[in-house]
N, C-alpha and C positions, 0 to 999 in steps of 0.2 A: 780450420779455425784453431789456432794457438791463443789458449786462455791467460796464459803465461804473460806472452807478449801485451793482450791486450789492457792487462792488470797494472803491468809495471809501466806503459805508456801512459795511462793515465794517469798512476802515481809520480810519474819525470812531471810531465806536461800539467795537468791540471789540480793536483794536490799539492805541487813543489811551494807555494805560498798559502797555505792555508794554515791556520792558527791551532787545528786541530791534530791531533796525530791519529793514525789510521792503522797503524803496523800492527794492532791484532786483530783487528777485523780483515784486513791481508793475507796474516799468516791461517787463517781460521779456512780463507776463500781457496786458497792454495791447492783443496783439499778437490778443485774441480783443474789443476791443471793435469792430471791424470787422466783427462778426456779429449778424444780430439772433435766431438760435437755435444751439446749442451741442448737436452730435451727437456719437458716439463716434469715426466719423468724422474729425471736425475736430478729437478731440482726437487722434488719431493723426496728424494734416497736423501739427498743432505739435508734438509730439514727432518729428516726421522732421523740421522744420524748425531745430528746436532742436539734436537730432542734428548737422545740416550745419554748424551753427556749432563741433562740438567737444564739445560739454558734455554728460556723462556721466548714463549715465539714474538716478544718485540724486539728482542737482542737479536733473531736472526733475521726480521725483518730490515731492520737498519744493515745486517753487512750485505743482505741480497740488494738493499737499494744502492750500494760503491759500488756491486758489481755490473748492478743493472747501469749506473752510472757512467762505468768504465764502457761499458760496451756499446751506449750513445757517445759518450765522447769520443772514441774510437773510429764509430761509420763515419762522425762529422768530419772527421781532420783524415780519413784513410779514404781512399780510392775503393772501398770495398761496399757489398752489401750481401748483405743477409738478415735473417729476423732474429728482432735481440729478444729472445724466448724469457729476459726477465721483466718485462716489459708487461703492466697489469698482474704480475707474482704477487698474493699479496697472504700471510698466515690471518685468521683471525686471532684478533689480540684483547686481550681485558679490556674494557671502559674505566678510565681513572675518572673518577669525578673529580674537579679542582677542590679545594677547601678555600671556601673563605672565611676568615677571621673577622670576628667585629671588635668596635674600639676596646672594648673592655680585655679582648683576649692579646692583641695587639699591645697592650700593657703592659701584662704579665709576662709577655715571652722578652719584653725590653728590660723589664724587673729583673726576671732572671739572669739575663746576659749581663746586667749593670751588676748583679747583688754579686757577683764570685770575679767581679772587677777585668771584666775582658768587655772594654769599654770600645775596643775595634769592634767586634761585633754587636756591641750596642749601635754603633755608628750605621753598620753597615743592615742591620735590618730598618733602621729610618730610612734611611736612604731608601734601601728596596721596596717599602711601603710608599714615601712619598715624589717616587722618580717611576718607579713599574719596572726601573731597568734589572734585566736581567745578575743573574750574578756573575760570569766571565765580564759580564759587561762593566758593573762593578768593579770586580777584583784587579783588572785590567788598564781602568783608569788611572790616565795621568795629566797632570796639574796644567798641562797644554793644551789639554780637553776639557777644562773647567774657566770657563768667564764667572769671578765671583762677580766684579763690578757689575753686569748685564745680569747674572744669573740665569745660566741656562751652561748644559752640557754637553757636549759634540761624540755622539760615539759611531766613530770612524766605519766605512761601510766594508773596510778589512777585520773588523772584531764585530758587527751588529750579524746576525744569523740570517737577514734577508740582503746581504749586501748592499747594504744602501744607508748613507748618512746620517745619521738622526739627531734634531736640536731638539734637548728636554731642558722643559721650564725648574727651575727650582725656587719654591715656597720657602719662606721664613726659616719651617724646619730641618730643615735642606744645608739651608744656608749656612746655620750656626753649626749643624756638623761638621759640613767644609772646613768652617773656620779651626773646630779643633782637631781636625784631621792634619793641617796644613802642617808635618814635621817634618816633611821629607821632600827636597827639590822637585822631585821625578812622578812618584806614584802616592795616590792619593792612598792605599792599601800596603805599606812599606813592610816587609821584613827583613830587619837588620838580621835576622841571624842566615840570610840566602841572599843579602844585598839584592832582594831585587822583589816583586809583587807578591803578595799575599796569594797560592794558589789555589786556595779554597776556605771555604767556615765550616762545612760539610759536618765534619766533627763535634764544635762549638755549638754550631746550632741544633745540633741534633738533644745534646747534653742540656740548653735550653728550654727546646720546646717538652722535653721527660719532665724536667723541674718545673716545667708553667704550665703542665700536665693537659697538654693538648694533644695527647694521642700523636698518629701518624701524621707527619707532617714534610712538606718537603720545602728548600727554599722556596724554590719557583711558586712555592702557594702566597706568596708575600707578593708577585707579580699580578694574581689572581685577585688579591684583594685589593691592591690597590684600584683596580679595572673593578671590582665590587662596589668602594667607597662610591666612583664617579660617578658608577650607572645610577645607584639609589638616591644618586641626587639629583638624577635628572639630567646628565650630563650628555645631550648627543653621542650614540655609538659614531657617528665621524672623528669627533673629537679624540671620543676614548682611543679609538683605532691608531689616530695620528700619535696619540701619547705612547702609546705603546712600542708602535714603530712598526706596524703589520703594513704589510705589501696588500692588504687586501680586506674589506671591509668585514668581509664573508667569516674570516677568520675571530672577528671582534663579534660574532653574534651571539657566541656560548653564554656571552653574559648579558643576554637582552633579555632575557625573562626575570633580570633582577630589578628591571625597570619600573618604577610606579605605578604606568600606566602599562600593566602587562595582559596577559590573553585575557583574566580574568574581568577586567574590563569591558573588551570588544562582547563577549557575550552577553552582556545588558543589552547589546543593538537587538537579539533577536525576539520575534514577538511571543507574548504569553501563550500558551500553546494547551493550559490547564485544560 
């Protein structure tokens, strides 16, 4: 077994178009091509050893899943077999609970981004509250993915995270963003000083949500809420699922208990028992 081999195969062959870069979770994995066989064993040596440097058992989770990756894609297109021993690997990791914001907070964090005049990310947390789109998904947008006349947004299933195409509808509020967004031919998120997409708010918003004094907060919790807004209104988790752009219902359940009709209900079915 040459781990070497099967790394860099993957990275020619099936990472060669991908939107993501991978070269330090690579360099990090490197650290098994010093082995000529891969036991469970050794993959606990590297996770203790990755441990000692700091890093948190989701961060090696994700590079054991490229590897585990690499070496499925590898038996698929190779002549070979063996058992990919990363295969069910999995660290226990923290439970993040989402956050969701309500309207009043949702306010404040637009206050803020508006009040010190970085009116792109006022933009861009509308958006993300009234679209659920992710933020690459966002940031990434361009004007050949935006029908204002129809209103609705195309995000290509080369940039969507489940590979697969997704039309989102755009509301009123939506819309009038578009409109003053509209400065730039190309990308709806423009940086004139890199001639090319806005790579992140990360920063901006961070600075925001301190001033609107909402605690810990991450973009992606603006994805969360908007999937909060729907459910509490009654909005079928189908629907929500399709807004969102999930491959899979199962996925859209975390927010079924925000539902009106939730468990608390079903327990009036059963009988008095005093």
């Amino acid at each position: 077994m040459n781990v070497r081999e099967i790394v860099e195969f993957y990275a020619r062959n099936g990472l060669f178009d991908s939107k993501y870069t991978y070269s330090d979770k690579i360099m990090h994995l490197e650290w098994f091509y010093q082995f000529d066989e891969v036991s469970i064993e050794l993959i606990n040596e590297y996770c203790a050893y990755r441990k000692l440097q700091g890093v948190k058992n989701s961060t090696i989770n994700r590079e054991l899943n490229l590897i585990k990756s690499a070496f499925n894609y590898y038996l698929k297109h190779k002549n070979v077999t063996f058992k990919n021993v990363f295969n069910g690997f999995r660290l226990f990791e923290d439970d993040y609970i989402p956050k969701f914001l309500n309207a009043t907070e949702c306010q404040k964090l637009l206050f803020a981004a508006k009040r010190y005049n970085n009116y792109l990310l006022h933009d861009f947390i509308l958006l993300a509250l009234n679209t659920g789109c992710r933020a690459s998904e966002l940031t990434t947008l361009t004007w050949d993915n935006v029908s204002i006349n129809d209103r609705f947004l195309i995000i290509r299933n080369s940039l969507s995270k489940n590979k697969k195409t997704v039309y989102k509808p755009i509301n009123d509020t939506s819309f009038d963003a578009l409109i003053r967004l509209k400065t730039h031919r190309k990308y709806v998120f423009y940086n004139p000083k890199t001639n090319n997409h806005i790579k992140s708010f990360r920063r901006g918003f961070q600075c925001a949500a301190q001033r609107a004094d909402l605690g810990h907060l991450r973009i992606h919790d603006l994805r969360h809420t908007f999937a909060s807004f729907l459910v509490k209104q009654g909005v079928p988790i189908y629907h929500v699922s399709t807004l969102l752009g999930h491959s899979d219902t199962r996925i859209t359940q975390r927010y079924a208990h925000l539902a009106p009709e939730n468990l608390h209900e079903v327990l009036k079915c059963l009988p008095s028992l005093v």
